[in-house]
N, CA, C and O atoms as a DFTB+ gen file, in Angstrom:
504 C
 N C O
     1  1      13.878      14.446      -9.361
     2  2      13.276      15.097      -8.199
     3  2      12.147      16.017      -8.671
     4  3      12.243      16.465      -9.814
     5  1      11.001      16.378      -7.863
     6  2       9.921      16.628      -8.472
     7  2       9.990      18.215      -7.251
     8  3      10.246      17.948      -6.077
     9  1       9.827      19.284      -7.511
    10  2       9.212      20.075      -6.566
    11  2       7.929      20.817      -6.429
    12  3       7.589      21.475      -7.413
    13  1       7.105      20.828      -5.312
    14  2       5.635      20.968      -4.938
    15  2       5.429      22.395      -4.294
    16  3       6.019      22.914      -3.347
    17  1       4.474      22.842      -5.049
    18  2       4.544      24.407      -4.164
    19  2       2.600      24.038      -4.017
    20  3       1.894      23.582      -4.917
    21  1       2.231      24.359      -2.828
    22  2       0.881      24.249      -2.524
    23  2       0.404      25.791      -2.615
    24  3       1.300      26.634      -2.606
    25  1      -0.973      26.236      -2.706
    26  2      -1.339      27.298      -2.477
    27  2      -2.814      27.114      -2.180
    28  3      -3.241      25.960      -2.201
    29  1      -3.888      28.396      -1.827
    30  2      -5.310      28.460      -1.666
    31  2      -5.591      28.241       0.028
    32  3      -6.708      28.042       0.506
    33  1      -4.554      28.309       0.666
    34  2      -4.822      28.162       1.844
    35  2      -5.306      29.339       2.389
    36  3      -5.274      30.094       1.417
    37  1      -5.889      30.208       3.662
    38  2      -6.439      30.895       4.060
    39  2      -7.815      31.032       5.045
    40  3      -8.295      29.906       5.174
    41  1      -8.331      31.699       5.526
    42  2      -9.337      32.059       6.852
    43  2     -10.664      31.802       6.320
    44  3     -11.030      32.296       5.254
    45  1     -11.330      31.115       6.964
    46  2     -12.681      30.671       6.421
    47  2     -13.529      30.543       7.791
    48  3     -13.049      30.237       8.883
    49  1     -15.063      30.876       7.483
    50  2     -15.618      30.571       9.011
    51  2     -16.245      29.060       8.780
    52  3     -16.926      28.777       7.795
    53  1     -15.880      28.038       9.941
    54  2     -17.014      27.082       9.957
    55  2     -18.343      26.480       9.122
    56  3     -19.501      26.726       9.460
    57  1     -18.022      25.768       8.136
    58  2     -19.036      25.812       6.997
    59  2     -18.750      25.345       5.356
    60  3     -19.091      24.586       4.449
    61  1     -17.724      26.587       5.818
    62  2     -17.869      27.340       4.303
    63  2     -16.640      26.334       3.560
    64  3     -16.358      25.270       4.111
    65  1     -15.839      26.804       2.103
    66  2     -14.686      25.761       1.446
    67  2     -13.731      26.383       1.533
    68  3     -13.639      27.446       2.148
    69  1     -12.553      25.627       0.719
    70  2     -11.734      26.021       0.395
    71  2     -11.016      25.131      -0.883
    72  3     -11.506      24.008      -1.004
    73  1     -10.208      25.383      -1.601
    74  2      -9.574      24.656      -2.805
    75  2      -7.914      24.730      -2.617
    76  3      -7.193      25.543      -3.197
    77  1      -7.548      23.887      -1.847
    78  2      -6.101      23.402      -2.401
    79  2      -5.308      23.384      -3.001
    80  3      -4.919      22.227      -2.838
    81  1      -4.623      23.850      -3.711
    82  2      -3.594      23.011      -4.926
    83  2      -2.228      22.946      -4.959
    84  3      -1.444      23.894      -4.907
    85  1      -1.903      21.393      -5.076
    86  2       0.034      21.045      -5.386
    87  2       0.191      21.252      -6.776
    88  3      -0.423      20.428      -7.453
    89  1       0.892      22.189      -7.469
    90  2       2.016      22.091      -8.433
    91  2       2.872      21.360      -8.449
    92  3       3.238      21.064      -7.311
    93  1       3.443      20.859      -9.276
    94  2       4.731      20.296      -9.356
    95  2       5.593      20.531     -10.921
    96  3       5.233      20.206     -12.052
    97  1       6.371      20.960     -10.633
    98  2       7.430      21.071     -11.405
    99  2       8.703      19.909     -11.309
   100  3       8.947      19.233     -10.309
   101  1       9.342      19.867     -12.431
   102  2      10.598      19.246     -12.458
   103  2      10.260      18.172     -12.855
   104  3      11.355      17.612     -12.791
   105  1       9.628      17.474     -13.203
   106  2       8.882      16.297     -14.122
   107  2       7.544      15.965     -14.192
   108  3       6.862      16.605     -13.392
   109  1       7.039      15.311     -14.765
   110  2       5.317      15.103     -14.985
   111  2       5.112      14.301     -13.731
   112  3       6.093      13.707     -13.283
   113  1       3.920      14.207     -13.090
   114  2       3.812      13.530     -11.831
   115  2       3.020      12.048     -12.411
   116  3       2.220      11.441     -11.700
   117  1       3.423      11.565     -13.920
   118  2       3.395      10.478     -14.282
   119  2       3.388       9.516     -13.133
   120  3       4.397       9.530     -12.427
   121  1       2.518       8.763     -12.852
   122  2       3.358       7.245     -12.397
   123  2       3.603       7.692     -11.007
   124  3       4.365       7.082     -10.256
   125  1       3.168       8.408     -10.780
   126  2       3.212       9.187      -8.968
   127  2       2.322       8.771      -8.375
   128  3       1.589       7.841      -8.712
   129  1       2.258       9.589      -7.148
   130  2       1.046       9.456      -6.054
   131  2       1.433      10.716      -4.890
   132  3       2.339      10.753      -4.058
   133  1       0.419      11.645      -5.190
   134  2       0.398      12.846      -4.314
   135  2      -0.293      12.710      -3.280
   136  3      -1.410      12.387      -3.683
   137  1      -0.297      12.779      -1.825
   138  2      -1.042      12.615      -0.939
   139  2      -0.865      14.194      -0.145
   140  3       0.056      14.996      -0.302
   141  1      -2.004      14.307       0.688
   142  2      -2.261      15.449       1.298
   143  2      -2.196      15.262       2.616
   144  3      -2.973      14.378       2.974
   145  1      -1.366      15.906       3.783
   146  2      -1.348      15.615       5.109
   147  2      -1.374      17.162       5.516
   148  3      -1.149      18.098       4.749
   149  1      -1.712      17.252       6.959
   150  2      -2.112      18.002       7.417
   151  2      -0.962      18.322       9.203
   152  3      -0.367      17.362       9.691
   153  1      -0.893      19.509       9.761
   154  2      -0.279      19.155      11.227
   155  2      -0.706      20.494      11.616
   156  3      -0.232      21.565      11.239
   157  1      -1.856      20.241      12.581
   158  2      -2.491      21.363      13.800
   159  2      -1.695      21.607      14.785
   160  3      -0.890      20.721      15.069
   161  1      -1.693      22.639      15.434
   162  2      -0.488      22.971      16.558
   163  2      -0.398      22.346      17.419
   164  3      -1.412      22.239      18.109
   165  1       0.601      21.748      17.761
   166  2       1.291      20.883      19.168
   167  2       0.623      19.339      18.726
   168  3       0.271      18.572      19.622
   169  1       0.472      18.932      17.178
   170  2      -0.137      18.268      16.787
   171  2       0.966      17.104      16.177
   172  3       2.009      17.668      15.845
   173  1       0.986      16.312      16.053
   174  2       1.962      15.026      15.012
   175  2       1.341      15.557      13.695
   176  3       0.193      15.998      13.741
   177  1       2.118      15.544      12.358
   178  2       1.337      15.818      11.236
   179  2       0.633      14.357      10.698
   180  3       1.173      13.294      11.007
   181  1      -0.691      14.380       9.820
   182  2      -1.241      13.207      10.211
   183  2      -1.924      13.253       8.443
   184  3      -2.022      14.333       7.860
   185  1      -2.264      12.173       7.899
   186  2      -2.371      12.004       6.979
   187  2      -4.253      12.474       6.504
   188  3      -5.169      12.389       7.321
   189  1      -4.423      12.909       5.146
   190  2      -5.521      13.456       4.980
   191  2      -6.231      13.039       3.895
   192  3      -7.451      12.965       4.036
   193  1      -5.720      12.732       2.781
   194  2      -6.340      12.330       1.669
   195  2      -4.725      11.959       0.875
   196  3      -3.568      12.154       1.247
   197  1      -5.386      11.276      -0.504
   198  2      -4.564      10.938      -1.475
   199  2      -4.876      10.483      -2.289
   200  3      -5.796       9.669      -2.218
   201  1      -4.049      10.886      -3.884
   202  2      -4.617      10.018      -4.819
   203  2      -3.232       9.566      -5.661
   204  3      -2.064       9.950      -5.619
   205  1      -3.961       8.546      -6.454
   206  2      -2.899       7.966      -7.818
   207  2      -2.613       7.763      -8.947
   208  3      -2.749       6.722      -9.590
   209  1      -2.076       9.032      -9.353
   210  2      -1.772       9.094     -10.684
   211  2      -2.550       8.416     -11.999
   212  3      -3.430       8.642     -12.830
   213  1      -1.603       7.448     -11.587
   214  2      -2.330       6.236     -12.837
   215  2      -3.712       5.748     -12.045
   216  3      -3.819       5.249     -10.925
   217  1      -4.850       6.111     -13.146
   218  2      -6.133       5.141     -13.064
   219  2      -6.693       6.147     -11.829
   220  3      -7.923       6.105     -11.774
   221  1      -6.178       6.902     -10.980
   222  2      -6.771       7.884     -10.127
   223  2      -7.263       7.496      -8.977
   224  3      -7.900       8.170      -8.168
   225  1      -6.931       6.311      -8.918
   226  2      -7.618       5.591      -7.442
   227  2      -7.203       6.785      -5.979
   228  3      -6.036       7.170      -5.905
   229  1      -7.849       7.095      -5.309
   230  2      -8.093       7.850      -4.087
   231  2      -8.248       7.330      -2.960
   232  3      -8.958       6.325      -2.972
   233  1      -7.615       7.820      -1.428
   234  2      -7.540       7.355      -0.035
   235  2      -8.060       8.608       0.454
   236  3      -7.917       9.688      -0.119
   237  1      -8.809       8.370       1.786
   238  2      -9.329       9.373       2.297
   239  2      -9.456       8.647       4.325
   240  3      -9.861       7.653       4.928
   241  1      -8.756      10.067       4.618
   242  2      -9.123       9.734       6.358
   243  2     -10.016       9.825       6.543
   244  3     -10.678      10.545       5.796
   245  1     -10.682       9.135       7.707
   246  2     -12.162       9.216       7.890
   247  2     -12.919      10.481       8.502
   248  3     -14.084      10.837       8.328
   249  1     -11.827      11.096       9.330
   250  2     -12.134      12.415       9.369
   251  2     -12.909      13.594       8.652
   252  3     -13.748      14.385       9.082
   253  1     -12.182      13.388       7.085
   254  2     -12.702      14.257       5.889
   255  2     -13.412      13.445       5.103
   256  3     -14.145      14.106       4.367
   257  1     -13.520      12.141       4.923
   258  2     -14.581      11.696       4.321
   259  2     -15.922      12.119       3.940
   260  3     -16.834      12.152       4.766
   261  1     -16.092      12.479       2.579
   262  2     -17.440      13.100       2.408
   263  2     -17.684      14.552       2.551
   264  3     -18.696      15.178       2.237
   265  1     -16.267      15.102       3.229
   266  2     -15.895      16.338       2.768
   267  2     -14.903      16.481       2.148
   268  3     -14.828      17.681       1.885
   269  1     -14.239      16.061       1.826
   270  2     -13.025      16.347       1.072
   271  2     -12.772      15.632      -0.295
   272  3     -13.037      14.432      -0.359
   273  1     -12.409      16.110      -1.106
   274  2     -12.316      15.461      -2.631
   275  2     -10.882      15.954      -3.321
   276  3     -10.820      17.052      -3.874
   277  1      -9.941      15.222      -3.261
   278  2      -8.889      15.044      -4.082
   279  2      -8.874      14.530      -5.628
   280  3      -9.390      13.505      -6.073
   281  1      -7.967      15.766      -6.483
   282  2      -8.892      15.384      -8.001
   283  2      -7.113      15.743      -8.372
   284  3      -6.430      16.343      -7.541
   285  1      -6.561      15.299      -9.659
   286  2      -5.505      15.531     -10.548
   287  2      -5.870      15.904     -11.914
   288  3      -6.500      15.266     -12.758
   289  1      -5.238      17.309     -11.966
   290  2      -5.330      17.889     -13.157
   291  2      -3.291      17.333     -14.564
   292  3      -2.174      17.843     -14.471
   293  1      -3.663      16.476     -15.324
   294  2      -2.789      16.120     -16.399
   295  2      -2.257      17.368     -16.817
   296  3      -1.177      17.738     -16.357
   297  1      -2.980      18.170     -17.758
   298  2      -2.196      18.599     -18.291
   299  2      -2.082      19.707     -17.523
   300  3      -2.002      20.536     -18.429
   301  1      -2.010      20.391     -16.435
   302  2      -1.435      21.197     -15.526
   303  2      -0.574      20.835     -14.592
   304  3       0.145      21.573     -13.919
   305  1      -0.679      19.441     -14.557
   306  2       0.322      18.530     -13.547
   307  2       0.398      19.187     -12.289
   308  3       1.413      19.640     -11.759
   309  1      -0.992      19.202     -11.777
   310  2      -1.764      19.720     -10.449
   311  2      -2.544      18.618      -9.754
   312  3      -3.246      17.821     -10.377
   313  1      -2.395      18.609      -8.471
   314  2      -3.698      17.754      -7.638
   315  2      -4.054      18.979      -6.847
   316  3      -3.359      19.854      -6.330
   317  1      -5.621      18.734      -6.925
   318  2      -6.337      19.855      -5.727
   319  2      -6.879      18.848      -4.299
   320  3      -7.064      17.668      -3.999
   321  1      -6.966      20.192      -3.730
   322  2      -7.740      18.804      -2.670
   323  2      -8.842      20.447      -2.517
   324  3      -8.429      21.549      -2.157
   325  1     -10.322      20.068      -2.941
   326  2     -11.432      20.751      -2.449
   327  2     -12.199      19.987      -0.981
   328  3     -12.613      18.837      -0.831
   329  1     -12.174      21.206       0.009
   330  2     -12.619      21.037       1.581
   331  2     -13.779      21.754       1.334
   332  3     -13.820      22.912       0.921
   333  1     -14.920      20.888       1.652
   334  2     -16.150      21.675       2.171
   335  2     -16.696      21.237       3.136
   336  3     -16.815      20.016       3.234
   337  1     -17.212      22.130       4.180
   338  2     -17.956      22.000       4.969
   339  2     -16.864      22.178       6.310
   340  3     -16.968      21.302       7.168
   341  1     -16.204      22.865       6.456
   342  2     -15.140      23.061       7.471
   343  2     -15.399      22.883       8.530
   344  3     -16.421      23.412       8.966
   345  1     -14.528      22.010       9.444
   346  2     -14.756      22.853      10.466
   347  2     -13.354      23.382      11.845
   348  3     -12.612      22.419      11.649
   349  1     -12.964      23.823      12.448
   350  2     -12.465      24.453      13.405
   351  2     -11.209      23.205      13.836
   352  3     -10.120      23.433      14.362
   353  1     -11.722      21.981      13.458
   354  2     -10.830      21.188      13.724
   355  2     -10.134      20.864      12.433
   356  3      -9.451      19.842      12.359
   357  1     -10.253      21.577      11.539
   358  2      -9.391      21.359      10.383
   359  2      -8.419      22.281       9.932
   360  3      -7.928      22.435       8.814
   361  1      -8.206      22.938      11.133
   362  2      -7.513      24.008      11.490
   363  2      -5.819      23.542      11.021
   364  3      -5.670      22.364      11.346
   365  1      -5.113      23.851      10.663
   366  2      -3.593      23.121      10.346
   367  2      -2.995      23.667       9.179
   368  3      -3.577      24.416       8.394
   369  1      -1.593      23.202       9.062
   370  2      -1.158      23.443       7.894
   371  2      -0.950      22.433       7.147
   372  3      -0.765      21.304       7.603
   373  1      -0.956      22.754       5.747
   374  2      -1.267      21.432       4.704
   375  2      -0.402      21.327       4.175
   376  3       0.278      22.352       4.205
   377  1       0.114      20.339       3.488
   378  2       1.136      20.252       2.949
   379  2       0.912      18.918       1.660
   380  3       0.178      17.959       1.902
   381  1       1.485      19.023       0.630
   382  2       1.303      17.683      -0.347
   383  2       2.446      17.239      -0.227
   384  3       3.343      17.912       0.281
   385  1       2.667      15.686      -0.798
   386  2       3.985      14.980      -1.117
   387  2       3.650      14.434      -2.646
   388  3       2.645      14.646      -3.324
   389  1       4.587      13.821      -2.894
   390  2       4.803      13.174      -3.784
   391  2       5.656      12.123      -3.764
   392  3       6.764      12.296      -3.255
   393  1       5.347      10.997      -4.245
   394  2       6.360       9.624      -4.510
   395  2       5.821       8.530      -5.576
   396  3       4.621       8.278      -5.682
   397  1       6.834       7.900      -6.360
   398  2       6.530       7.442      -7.334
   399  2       6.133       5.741      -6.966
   400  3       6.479       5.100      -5.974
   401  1       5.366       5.330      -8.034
   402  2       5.392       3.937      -7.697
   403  2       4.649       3.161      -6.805
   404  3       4.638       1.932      -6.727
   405  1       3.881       4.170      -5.977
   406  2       3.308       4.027      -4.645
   407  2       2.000       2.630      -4.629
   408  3       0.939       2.662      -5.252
   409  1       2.262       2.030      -4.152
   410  2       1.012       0.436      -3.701
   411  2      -0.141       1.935      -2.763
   412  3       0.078       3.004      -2.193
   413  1      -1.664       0.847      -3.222
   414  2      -2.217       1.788      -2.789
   415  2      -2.534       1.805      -1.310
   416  3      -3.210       2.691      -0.788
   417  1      -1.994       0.744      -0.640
   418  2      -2.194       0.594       1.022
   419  2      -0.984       1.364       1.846
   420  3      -0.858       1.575       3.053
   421  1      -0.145       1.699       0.721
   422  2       1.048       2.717       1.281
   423  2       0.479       4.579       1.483
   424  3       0.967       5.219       2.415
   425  1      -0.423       5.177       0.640
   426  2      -0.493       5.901       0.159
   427  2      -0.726       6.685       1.477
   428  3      -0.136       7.759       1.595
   429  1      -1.634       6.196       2.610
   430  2      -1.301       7.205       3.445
   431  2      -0.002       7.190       4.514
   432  3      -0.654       7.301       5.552
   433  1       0.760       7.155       4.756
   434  2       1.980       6.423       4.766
   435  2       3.049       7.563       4.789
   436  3       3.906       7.480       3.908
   437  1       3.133       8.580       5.629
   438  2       3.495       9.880       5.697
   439  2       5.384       9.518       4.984
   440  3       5.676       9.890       3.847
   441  1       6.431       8.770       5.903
   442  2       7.390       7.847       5.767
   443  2       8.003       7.475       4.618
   444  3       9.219       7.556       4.445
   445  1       6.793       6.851       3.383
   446  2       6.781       6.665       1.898
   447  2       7.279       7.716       0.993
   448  3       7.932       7.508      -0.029
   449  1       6.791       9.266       1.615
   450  2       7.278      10.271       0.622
   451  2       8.171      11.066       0.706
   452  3       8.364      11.555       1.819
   453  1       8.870      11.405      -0.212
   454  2      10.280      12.095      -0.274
   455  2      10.399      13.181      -0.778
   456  3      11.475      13.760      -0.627
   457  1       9.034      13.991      -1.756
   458  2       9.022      15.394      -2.078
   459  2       7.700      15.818      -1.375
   460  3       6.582      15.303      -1.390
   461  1       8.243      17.042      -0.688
   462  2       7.287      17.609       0.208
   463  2       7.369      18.925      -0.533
   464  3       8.289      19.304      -1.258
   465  1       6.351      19.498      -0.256
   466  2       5.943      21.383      -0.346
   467  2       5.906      21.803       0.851
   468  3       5.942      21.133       1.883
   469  1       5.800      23.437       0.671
   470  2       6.561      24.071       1.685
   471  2       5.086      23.636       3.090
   472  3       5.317      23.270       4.243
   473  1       3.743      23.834       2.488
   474  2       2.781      23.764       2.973
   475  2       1.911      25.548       2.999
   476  3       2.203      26.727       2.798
   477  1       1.006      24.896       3.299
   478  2      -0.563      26.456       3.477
   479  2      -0.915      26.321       4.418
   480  3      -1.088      25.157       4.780
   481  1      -1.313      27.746       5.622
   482  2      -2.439      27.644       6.080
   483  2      -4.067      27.492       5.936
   484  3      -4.905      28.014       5.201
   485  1      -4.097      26.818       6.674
   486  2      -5.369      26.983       6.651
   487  2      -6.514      27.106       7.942
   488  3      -6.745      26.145       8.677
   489  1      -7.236      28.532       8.105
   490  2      -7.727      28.541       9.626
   491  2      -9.282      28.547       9.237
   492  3      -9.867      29.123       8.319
   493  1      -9.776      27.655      10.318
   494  2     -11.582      27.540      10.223
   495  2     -12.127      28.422      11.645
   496  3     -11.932      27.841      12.713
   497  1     -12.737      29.668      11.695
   498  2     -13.008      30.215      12.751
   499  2     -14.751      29.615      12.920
   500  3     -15.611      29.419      12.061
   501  1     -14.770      29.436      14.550
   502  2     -16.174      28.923      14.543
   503  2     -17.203      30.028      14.613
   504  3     -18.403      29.754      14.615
């Protein structure tokens, strides 16, 4: 079992970034696949980005496309997800998973993962 603590969440106006990051403890996230989802109030939580371990291949909603960049740090056994260009609708709380083994047409695939973090805010004022 792997556990994920996210942090860097916080108040930003319309524009501006922010930097992400899942930890994980309790084994190397070897051979994993961390994905990033998101759930705005009175919202379904909904999938946001992701990447994969091995070889680093990356998924991205079209939403954040071109703003958002999901990167994995090895020897910190960290994924960030850097947001730029905010905006008001990216308002939510974030949360990473983790699951091993993952095909990459699964990856956004909320269902697939079985270690979650607690999650961050994150608010975009316009």
């Amino acid at each position: 079992q792997v556990q994920l603590v996210e942090s860097g969440g916080g108040s930003v106006q319309a524009g501006g970034s922010l930097r992400l990051s899942c930890v994980a403890s309790g084994r190397t996230l070897s051979g994993y696949a961390v994905g990033w989802f998101r759930q705005a109030p009175g919202k379904e939580r909904e999938f946001v980005a992701a990447i994969r371990w091995t070889g680093g291949a990356t998924v991205y909603a079209d939403a954040v496309k071109g703003r958002f960049t999901t990167s994995k740090d090895n020897a910190k056994n960290t994924v960030s997800l850097q947001m730029n260009s905010l905006k008001p609708d990216d308002t939510a709380v974030y949360y990473c998973a983790a699951q091993p083994r993952m095909i990459l047409s699964d990856l956004p695939r909320e269902y697939r993962y079985s270690n979650w973090g607690q999650g961050t805010q994150v608010i975009v004022s316009s």
